[in-house]
C-alpha atoms as a printed R data frame, in Angstrom:
   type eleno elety resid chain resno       x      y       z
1  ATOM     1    CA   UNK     A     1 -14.055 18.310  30.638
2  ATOM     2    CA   UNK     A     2 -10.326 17.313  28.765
3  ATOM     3    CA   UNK     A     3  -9.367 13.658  28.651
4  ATOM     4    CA   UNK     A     4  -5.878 12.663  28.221
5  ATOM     5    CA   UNK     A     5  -5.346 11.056  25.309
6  ATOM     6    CA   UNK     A     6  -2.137  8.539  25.145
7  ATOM     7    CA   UNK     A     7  -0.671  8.219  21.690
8  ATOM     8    CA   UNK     A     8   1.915  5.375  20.699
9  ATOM     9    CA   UNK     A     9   4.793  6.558  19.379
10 ATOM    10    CA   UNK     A    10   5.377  5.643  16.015
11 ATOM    11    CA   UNK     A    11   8.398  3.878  15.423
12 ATOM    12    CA   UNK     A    12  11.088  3.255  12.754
13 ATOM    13    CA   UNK     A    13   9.953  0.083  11.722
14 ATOM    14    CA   UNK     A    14   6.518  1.041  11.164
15 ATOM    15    CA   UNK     A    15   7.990  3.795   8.645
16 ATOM    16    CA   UNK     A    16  10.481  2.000   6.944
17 ATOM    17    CA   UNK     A    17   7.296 -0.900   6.146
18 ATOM    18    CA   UNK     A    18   4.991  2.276   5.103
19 ATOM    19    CA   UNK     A    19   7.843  3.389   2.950
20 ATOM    20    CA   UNK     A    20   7.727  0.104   1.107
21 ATOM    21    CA   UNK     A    21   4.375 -0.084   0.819
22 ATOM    22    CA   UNK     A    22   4.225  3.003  -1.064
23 ATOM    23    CA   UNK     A    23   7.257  2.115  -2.903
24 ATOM    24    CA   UNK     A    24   5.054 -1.124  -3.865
25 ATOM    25    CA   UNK     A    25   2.135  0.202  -5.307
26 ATOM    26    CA   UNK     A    26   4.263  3.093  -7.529
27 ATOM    27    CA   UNK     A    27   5.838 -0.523  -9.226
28 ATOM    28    CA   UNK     A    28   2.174 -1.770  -9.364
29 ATOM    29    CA   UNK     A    29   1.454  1.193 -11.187
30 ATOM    30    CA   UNK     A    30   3.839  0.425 -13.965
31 ATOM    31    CA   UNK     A    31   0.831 -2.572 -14.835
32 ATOM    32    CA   UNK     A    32  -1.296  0.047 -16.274
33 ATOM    33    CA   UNK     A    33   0.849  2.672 -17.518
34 ATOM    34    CA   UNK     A    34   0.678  2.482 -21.674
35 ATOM    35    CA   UNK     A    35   3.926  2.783 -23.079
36 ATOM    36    CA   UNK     A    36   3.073  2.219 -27.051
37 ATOM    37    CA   UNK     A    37  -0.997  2.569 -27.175
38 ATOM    38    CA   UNK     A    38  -3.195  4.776 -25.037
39 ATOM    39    CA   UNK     A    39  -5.971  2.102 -25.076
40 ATOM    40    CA   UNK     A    40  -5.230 -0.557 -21.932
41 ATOM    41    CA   UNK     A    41  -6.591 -4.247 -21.919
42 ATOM    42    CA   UNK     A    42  -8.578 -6.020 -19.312
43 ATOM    43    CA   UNK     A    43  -6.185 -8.172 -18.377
44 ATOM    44    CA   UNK     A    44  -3.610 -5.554 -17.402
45 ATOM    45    CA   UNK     A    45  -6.562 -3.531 -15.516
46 ATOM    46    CA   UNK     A    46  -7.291 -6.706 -13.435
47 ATOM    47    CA   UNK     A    47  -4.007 -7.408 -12.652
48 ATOM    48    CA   UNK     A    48  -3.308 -4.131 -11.620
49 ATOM    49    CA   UNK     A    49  -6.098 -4.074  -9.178
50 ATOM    50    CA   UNK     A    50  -5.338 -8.026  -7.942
51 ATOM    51    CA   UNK     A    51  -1.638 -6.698  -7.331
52 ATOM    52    CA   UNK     A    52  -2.848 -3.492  -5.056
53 ATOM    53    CA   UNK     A    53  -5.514 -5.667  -3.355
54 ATOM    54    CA   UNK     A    54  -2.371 -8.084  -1.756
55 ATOM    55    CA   UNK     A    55  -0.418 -4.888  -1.187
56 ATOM    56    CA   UNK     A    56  -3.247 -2.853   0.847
57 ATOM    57    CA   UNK     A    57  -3.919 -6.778   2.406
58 ATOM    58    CA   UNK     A    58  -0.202 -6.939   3.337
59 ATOM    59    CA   UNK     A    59   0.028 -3.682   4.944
60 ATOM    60    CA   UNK     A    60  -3.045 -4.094   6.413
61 ATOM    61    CA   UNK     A    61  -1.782 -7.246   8.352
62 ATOM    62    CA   UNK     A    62   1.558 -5.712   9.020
63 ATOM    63    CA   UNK     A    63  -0.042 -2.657  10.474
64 ATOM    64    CA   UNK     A    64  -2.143 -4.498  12.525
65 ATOM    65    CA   UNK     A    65   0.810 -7.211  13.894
66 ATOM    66    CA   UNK     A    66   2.713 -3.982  14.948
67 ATOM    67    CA   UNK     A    67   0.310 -1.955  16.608
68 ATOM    68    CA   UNK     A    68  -0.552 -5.006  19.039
């Protein structure tokens, strides 16, 4: 037995927000990339991982305000 499925369709504005969500976290990345030394500090370790945790949270929330 098939059951039909319906799917939203995904629209532009969901894409464009995913877009700058991933554009986000490449920037976030730029916390923990050594430029002079190869060892990294603490500090620039936690606020690399504070600064993803309010970008996944964001997109989380925008995700969710969209799809309802």
């Amino acid at each position: 037995m098939t059951t039909l499925i319906k799917h939203k369709r995904v629209e532009f504005s969901e894409l464009f927000y995913d877009l700058v969500f991933v554009f986000a976290i490449s920037k976030a990345t730029a916390l923990i990339h050594p430029l002079h030394s190869v060892v990294l500090s603490w500090d620039s370790l936690l606020d690399f991982f504070i600064s993803v945790m309010v970008i996944i949270n964001s997109w989380m929330i925008q995700t969710i305000y969209t799809n309802r």
